[in-house]
C-alpha positions as CSV (number, residue, x, y, z in Angstrom):
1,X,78.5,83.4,129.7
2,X,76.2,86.3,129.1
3,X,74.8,86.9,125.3
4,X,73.0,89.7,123.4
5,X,71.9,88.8,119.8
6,X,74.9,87.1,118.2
7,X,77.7,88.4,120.8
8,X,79.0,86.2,123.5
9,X,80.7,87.6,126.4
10,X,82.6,85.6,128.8
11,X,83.9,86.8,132.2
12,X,87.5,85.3,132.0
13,X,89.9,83.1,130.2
14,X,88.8,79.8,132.2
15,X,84.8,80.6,131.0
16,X,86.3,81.5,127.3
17,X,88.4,78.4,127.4
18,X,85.4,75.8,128.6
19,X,83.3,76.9,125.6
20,X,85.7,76.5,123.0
21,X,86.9,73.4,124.0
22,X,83.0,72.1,123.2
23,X,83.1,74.2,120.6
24,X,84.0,72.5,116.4
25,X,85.5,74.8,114.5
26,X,86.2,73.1,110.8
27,X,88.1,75.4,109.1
28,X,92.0,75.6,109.7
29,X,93.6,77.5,111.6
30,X,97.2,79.0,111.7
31,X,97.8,82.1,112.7
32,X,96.3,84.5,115.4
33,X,95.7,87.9,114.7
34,X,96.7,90.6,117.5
35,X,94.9,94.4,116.9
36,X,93.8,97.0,119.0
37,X,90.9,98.9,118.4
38,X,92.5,102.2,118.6
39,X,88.7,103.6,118.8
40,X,86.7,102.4,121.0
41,X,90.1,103.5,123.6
42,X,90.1,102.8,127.4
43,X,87.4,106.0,128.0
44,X,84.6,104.6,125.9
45,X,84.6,101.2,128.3
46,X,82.5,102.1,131.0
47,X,82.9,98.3,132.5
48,X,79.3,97.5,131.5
49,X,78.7,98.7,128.2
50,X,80.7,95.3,126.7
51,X,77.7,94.8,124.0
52,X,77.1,98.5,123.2
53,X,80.7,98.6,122.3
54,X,80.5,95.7,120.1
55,X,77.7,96.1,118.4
56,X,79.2,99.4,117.3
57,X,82.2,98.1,116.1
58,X,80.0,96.0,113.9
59,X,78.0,99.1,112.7
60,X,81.5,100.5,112.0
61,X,82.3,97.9,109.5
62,X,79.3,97.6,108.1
63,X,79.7,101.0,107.1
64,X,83.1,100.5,105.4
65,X,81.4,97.8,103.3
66,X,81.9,94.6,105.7
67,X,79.4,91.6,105.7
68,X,79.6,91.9,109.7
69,X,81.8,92.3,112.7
70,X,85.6,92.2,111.7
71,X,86.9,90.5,114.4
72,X,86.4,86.8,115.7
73,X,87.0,88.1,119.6
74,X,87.4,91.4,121.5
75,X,89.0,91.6,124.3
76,X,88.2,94.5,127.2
77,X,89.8,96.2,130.1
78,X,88.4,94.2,133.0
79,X,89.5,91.3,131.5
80,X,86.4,89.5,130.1
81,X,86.6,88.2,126.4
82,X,83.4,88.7,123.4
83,X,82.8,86.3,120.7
84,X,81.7,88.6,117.3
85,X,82.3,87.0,114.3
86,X,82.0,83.2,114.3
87,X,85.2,81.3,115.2
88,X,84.4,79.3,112.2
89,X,84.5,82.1,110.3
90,X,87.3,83.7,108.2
91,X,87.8,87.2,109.6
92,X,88.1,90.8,107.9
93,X,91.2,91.5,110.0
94,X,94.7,91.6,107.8
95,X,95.1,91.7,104.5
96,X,97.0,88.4,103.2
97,X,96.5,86.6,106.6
98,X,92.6,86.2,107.0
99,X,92.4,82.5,105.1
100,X,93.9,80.4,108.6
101,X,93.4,83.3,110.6
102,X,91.7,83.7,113.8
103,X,91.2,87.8,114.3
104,X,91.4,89.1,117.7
105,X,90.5,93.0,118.6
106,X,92.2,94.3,122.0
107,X,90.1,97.3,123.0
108,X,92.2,100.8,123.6
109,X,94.9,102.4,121.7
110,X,97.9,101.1,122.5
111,X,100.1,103.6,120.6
112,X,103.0,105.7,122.9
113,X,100.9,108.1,124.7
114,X,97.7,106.5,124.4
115,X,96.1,103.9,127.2
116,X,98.2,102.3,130.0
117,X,96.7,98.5,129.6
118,X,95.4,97.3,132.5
119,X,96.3,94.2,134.4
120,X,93.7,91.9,133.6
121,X,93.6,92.8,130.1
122,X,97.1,92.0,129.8
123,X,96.4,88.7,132.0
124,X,93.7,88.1,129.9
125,X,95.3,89.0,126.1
126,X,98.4,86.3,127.2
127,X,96.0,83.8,128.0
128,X,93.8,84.2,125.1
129,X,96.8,83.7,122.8
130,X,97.6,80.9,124.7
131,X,94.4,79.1,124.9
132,X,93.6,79.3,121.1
133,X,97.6,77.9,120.5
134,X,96.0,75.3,122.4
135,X,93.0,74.9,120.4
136,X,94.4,74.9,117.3
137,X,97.8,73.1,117.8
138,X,99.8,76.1,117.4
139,X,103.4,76.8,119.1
140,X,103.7,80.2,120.3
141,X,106.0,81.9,118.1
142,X,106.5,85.2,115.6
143,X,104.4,82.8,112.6
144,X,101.7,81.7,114.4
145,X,100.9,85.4,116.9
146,X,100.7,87.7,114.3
147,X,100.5,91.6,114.6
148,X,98.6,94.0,111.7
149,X,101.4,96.4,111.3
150,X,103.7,93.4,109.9
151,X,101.6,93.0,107.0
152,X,101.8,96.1,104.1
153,X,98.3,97.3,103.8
154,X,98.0,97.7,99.6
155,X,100.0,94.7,99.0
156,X,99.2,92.1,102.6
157,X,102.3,90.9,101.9
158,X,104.5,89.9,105.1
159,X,107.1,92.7,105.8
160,X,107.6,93.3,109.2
161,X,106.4,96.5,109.4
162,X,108.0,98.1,106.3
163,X,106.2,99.6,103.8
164,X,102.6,101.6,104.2
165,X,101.4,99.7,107.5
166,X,99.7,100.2,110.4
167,X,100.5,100.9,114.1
168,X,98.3,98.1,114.9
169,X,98.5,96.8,117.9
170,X,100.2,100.0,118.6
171,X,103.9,100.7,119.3
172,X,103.3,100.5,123.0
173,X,101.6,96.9,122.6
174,X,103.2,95.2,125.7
175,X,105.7,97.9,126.0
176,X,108.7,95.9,124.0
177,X,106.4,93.5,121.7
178,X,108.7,90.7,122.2
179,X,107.1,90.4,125.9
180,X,104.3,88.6,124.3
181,X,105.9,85.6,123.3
182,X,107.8,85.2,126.2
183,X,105.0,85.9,128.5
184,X,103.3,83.2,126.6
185,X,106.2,80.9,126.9
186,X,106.5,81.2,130.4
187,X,102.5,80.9,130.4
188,X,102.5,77.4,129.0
189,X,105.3,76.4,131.2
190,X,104.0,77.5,134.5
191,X,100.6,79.1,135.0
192,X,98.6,77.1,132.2
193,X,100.1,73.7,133.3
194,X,99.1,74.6,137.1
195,X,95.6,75.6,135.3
196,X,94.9,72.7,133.3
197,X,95.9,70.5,136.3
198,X,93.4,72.4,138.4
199,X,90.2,72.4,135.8
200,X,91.5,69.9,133.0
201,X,88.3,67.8,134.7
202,X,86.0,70.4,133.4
203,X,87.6,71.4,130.2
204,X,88.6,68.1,129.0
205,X,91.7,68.3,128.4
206,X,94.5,66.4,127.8
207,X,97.8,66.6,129.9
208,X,100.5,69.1,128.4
């Protein structure tokens, strides 16, 4: 784990996953919050300029009237995963689904024509979700992995995607957006159980 003021950065899922487990969080949680960034895309990552990037995210919100950094976690191209905002802390992320929510930002634009995501970001976005379903008790499912362009941006109601919404996580997230869960599915079936069994000694956890 590497750190720069208030910003963690860990260099994979496993790292991510031993911190967290040692880490209280007392608020509950319900939901997780899928984004991209859109801006910073795929050509502002320069593969070590992790900090830089989010500490101008944070200057970004700032700017549109935020207390801090929107997001609870980024995630990066090369697969490595930032803390921002506190995991104990309600996010800025969607309207109507911050209270319970745990905000994550996926760096690049993810919209039809925009970056091709890279195989250890998509490694590494699966096993986030998966790891903080973990955390927080949650079964992987369209109520508890939430995208920003279901929620109506005036209102935050829920309306799967009707209304004045956003692209967010872009309409090339995973290709077919449905992958997610199943990939997640098949995460905690195969590769996570092989995982825990392999480092449950050093994470503490308890058999799945």
């Amino acid at each position: 784990m590497r750190k720069q003021g208030k910003f963690l950065l860990f260099d994979n899922t496993v790292e991510f996953a031993s911190w967290l487990d040692g880490t209280i969080v007392s608020r509950r949680v319900v939901l997780v919050q899928n984004h991209h960034t859109f801006q910073p895309d795929y050509a502002a990552f320069r593969g070590n300029n992790h900090f830089a990037l989010m500490q101008s995210m944070e200057n970004a919100h700032l700017e549109r009237g935020f207390a801090e950094i929107a997001q609870n976690l980024s995630t990066f191209p090369d697969g490595t995963i930032a803390v921002g905002r506190s995991i104990d802390k309600i996010p800025a992320g969607i309207k109507g689904a911050n209270t319970g929510g745990i905000c994550i930002e996926h760096t690049g634009n993810f919209d039809a024509g925009g970056d091709t995501m890279s195989a250890p970001h998509r490694e590494a976005i699966v096993q986030l979700n998966a790891v903080l379903c973990r955390k927080f008790g949650l079964s992987p499912n369209t109520n508890t992995i939430v995208y920003h362009h279901w929620y109506d941006l005036n209102t935050g109601e829920r309306t799967n995607g009707t209304g004045t919404t956003k692209t967010c996580p872009g309409t090339a997230f995973f290709g077919d957006r449905s992958i997610l869960y199943y990939l997640l599915i098949q995460f905690f079936q195969t590769i996570f159980i092989e995982t825990v069994n392999m480092i449950k000694g050093l994470l503490k956890l308890v058999d799945v």
